[in-house]
Backbone as CSV, one residue per row, in Angstrom:
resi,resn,N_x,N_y,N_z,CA_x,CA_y,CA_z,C_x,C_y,C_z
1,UNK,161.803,322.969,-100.175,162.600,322.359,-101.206,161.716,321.711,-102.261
2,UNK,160.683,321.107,-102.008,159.428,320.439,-102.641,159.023,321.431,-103.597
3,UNK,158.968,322.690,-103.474,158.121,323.632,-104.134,158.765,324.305,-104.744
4,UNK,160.135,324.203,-104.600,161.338,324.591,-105.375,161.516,323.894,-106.921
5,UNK,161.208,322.353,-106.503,161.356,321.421,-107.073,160.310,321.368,-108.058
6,UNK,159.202,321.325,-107.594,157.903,321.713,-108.467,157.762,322.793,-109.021
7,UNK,157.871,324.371,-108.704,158.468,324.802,-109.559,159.442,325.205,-110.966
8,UNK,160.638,323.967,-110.520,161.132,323.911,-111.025,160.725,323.221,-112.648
9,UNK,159.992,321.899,-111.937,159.110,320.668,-112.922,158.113,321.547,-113.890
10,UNK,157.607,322.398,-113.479,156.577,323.166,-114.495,156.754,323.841,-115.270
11,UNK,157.696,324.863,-114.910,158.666,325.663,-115.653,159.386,325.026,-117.126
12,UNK,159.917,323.695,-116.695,160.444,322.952,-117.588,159.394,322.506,-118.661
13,UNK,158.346,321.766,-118.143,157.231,321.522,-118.657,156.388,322.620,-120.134
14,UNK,156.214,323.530,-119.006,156.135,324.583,-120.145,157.288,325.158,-121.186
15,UNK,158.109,325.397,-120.393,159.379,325.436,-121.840,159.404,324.231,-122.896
16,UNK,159.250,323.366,-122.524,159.000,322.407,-123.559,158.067,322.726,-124.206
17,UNK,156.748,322.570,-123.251,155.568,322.577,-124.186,155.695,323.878,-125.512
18,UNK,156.360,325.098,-125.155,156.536,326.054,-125.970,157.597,325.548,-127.248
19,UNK,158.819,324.767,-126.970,159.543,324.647,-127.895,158.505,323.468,-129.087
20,UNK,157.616,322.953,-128.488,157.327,321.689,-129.499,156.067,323.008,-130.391
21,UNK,155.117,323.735,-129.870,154.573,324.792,-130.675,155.273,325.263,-131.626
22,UNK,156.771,325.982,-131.357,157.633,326.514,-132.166,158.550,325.807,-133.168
23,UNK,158.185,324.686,-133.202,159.074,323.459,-134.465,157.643,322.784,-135.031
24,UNK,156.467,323.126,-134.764,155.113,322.545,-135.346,155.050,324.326,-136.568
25,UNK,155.120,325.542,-135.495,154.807,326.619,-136.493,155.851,326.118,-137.573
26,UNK,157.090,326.066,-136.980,158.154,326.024,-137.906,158.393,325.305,-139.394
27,UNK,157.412,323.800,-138.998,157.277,323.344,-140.236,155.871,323.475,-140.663
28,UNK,155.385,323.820,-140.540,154.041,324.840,-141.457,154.481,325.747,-142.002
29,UNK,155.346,326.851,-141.689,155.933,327.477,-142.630,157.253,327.060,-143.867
30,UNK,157.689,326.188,-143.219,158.402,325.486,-144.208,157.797,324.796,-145.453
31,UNK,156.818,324.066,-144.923,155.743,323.597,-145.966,155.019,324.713,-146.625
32,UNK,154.454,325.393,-146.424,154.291,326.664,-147.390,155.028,327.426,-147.967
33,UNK,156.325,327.486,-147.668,157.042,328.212,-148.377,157.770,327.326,-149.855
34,UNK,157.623,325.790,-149.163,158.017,324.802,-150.387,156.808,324.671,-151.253
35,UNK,155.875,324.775,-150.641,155.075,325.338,-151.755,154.606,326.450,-152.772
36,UNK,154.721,327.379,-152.410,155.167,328.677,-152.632,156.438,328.733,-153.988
37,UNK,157.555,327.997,-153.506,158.692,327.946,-154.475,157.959,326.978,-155.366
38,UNK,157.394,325.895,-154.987,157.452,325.067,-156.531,156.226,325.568,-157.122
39,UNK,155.424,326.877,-157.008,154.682,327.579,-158.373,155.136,328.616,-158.576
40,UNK,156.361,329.542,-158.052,157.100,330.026,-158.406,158.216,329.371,-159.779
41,UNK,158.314,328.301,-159.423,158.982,327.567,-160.594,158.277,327.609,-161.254
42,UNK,157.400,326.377,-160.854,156.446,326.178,-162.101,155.957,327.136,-163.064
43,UNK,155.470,328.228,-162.592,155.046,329.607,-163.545,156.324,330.429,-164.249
44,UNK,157.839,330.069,-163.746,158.469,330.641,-164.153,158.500,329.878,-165.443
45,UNK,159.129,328.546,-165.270,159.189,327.240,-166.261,157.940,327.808,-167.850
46,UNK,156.431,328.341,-167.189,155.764,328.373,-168.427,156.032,329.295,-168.719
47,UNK,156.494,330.555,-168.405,156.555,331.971,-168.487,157.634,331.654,-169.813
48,UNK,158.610,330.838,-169.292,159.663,330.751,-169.788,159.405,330.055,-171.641
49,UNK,158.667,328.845,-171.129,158.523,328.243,-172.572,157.353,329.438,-173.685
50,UNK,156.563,330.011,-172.325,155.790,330.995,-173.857,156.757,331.612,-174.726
51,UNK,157.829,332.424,-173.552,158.741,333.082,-174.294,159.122,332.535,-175.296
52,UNK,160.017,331.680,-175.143,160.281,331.215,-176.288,159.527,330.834,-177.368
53,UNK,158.505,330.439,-177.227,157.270,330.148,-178.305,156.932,331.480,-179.078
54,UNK,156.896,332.483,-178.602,157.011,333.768,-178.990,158.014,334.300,-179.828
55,UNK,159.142,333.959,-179.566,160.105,334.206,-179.895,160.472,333.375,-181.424
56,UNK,160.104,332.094,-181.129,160.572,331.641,-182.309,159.035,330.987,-183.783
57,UNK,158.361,332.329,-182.912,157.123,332.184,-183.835,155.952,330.881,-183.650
58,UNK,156.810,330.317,-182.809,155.650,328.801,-182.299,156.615,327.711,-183.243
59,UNK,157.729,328.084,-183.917,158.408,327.083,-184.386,159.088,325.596,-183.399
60,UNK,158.634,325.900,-182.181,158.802,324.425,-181.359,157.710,324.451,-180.520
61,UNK,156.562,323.649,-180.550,155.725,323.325,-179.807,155.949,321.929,-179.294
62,UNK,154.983,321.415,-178.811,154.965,320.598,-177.457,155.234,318.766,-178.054
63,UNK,154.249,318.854,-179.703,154.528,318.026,-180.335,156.076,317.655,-180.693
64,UNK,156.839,318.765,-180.890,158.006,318.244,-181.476,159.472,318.052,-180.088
65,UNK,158.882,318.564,-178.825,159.670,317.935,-177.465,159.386,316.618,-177.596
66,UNK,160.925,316.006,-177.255,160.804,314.724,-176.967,160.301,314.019,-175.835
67,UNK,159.711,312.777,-176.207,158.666,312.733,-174.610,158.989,312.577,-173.412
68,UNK,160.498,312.168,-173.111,161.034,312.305,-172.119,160.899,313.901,-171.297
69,UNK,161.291,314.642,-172.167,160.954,316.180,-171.681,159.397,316.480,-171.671
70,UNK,158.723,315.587,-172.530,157.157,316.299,-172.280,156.622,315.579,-170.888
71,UNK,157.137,314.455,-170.534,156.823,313.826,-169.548,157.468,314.154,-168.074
72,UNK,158.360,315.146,-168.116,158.953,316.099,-166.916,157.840,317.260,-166.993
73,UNK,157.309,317.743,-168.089,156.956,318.682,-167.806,155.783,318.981,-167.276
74,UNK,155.170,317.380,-167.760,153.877,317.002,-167.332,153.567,316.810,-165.970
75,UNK,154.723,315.987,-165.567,155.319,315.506,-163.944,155.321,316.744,-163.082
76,UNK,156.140,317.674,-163.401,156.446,318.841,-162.456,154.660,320.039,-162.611
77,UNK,153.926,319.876,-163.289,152.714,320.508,-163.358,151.775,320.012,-162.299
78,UNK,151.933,318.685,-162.197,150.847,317.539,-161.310,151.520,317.819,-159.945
79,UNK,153.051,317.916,-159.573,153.743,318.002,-158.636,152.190,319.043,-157.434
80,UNK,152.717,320.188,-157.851,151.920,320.885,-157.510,150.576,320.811,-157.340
């Protein structure tokens, strides 16, 4: 019954020990993938403003955003 029991204790042991590996991988990939998305943004975000800079000949550059917006944009660059 002892060895049943101990058996039993190790078994458990290791199933644990496996589930805490598998929520450590789990957020390592979570963390890379949130990283991953915010320079996916981020590059979309500049992709986005060249366009438009392109588009409207450079008739809105960085000087004429108001600084509230230049100061998000500044913010979300450093993010990363």
């Amino acid at each position: 019954m002892k060895i049943t029991a101990t058996a039993l204790l190790i078994t458990s042991l290791l199933v644990l020990a496996g589930c805490d590996q598998a929520e450590k991988s789990a957020q390592q990939l979570m963390g890379k993938a949130t990283e991953t998305a915010k320079q996916a943004i981020d590059d979309t975000h500049k992709a986005a403003e060249k366009a438009l800079s392109d588009a409207t000949g450079g008739l809105i550059s960085k000087k004429e955003q108001p600084a509230e917006d230049k100061e998000k944009t500044e913010s979300s660059s450093q993010d990363i």
